[in-house]
N, C-alpha and C positions, 0 to 999 in steps of 0.2 A: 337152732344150734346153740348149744351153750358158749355161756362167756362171749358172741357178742349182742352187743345192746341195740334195741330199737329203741334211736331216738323220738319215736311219734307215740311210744306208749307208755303207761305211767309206771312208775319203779316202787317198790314196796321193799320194806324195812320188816323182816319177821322177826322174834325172839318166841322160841315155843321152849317153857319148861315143863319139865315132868319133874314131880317132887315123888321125895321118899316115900310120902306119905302119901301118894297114889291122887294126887292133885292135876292136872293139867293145865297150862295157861297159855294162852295162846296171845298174842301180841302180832298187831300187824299195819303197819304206819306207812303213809305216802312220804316217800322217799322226802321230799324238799320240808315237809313237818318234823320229819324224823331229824335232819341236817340241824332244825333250829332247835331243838330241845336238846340235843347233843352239845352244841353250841353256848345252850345256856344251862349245863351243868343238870341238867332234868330229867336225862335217863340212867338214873342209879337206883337199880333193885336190890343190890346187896349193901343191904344198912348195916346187917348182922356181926357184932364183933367175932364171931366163929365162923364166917365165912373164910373161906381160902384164895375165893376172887376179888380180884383188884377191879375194882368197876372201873376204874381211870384208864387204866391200860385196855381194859377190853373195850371202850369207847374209843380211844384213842385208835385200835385195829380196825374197828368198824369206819370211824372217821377217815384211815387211809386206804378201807376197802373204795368208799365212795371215791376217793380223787383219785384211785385206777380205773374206776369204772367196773370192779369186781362183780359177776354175778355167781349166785351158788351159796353154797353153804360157806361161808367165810370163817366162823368160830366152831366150834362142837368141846364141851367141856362136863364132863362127871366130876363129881365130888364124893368125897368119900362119903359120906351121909346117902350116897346113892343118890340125889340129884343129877339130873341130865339137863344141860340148855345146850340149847341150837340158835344160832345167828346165820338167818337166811337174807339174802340180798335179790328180788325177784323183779 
């Protein structure tokens, strides 16, 4: 059943982009690794000064998906360049 959690099994952190440029990436981190690099400032993919994403803020979503205990797709974001990323909580 979605949305609630088994506490006996382990939690994953997904980000899966699709770029314009027909790229795919796929990202997928154990939840309590994910908690510490969030923490220390270390999941920022959008360096780009023509980005339109705030990586602070979309960390900052993620960081209070976890202290709900959110599961699911938590973010979903296109850009106009035709980028798609998904921030999944599993």
């Amino acid at each position: 059943m979605k949305g609630i959690i088994n506490e006996d099994r382990e939690r994953f952190l997904s980000i899966i982009i699709f770029s314009s440029t027909k790229d795919k990436i796929h990202i997928k981190l154990p939840m309590e690794f994910a908690k510490k690099i969030i923490k220390n400032d270390s999941l920022d993919f959008f360096n780009d000064e023509e980005d339109i994403i705030n990586s602070k803020k979309l960390t900052e979503l993620v960081v209070s998906a976890f202290n709900y205990d959110l599961e699911g797709e938590v973010a979903y974001l296109e850009t106009r360049r035709g980028d798609t990323i998904k921030v999944i909580i599993e």
